[in-house]
C-alpha positions as CSV (number, residue, x, y, z in Angstrom):
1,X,7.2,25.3,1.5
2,X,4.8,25.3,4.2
3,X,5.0,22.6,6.9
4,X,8.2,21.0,5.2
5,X,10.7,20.0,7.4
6,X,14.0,20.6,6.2
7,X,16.2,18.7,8.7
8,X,18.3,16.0,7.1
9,X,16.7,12.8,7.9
10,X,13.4,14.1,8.7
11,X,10.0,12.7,6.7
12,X,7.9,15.5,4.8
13,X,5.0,16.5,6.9
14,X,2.9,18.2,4.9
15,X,-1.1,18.1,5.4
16,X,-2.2,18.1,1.8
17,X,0.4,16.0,0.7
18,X,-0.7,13.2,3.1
19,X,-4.0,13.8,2.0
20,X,-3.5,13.6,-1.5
21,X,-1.3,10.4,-1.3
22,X,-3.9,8.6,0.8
23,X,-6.8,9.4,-1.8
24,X,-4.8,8.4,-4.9
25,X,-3.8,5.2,-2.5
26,X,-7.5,4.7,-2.4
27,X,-8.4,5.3,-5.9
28,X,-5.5,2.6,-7.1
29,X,-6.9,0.3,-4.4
30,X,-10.4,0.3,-5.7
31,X,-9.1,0.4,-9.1
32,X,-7.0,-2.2,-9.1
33,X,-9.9,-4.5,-7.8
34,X,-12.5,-3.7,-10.1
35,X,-11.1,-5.8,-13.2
36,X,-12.3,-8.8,-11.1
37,X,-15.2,-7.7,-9.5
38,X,-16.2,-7.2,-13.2
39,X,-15.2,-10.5,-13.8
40,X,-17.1,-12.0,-10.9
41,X,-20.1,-10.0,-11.2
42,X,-20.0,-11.7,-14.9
43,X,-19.2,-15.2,-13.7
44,X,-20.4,-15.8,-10.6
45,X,-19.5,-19.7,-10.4
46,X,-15.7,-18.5,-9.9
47,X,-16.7,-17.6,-6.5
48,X,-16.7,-21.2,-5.8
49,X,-13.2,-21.7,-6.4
50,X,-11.0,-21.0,-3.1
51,X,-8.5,-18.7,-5.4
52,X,-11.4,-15.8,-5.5
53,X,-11.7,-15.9,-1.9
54,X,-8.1,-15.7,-1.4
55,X,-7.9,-12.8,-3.5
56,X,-10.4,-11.0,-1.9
57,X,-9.8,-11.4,1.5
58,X,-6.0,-10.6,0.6
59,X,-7.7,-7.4,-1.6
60,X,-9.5,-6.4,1.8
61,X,-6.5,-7.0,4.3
62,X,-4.5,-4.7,1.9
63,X,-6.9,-1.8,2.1
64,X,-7.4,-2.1,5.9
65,X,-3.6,-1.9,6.3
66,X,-3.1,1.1,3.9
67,X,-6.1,2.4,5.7
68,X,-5.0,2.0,9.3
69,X,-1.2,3.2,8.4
70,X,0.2,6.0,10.5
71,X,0.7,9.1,7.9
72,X,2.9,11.1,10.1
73,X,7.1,10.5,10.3
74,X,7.6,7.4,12.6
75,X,8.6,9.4,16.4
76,X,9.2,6.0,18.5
77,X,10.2,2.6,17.2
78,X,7.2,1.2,18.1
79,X,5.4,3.4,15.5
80,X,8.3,3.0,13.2
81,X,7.6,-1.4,13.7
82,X,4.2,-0.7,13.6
83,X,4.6,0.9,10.0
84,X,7.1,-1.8,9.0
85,X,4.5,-3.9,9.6
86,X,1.7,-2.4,7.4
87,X,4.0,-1.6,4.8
88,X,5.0,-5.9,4.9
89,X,1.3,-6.3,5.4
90,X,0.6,-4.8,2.2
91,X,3.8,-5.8,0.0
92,X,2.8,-9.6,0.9
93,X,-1.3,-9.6,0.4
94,X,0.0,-7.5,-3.4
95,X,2.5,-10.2,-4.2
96,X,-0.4,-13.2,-3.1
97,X,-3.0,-11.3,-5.0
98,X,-0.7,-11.6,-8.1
99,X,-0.2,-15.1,-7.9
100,X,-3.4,-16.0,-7.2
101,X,-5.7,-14.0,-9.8
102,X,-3.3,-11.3,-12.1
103,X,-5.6,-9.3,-13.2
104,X,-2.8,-7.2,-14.6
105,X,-3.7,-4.5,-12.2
106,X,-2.2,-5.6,-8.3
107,X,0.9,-4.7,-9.3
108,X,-0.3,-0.7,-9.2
109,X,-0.6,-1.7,-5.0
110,X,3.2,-2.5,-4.7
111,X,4.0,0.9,-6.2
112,X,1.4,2.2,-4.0
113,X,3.7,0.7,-1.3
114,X,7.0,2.1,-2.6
115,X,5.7,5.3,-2.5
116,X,4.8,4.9,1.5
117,X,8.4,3.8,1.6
118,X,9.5,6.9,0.5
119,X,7.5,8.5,2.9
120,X,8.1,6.8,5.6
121,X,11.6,6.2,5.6
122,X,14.7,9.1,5.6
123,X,15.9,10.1,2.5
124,X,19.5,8.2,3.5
125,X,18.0,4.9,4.6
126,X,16.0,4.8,0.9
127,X,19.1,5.3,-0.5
128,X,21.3,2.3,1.3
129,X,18.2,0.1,0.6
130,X,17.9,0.9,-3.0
131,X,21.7,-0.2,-3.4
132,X,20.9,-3.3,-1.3
């Protein structure tokens, strides 16, 4: 395939992959918020309940953090933290969103972040964290 790397222990680097996973990240972002957007839209005096606001600046944080990821293999460990960090970013605003206001639909974001982790990590290290 073109632009794979085939080294053992080496992330996939593939342009249109990247792309494609960072649009459907996108689309399950925006998706996964409109249930309550709906709902406020509809109901506007929820907005007065601290809960919404939580939700949404948590809803926001997440999509700046998948947003501002780093879509190529981690070269230094400060770009390796620095993904750690979004990917923790994310997995946490998710897991608030869901106990806040479960729409049903937040939990499409923490797939959205297992599938960075399988980006982003070595094929060996998802491995001895999946038995972990």
């Amino acid at each position: 395939m073109k632009g794979r790397k085939e080294q053992a222990g080496e992330t996939i680097d593939e342009p249109e992959a990247q792309g494609l996973l960072r649009l459907a990240g996108f689309l399950i972002w925006s998706l996964a918020g409109l249930p309550l957007f709906v709902r406020l839209a509809q109901v506007p005096e929820l907005l007065h309940q601290p809960r919404y606001w939580l939700w949404l600046t948590c809803f926001f944080v997440f999509g700046a953090a998948f947003g501002l990821a780093s879509w190529r293999g981690a070269e230094t460990s400060r770009s390796r933290r620095l993904q750690g960090a979004s990917l923790a970013v994310q997995a946490i605003t998710a897991l608030v969103m869901i106990v806040l206001v479960c729409s049903g639909h937040e939990g499409a974001l923490l797939v959205l972040v297992s599938a960075q982790l399988g980006w982003f990590m070595p094929y060996g290290q998802n491995i001895h964290a999946a038995r972990l």
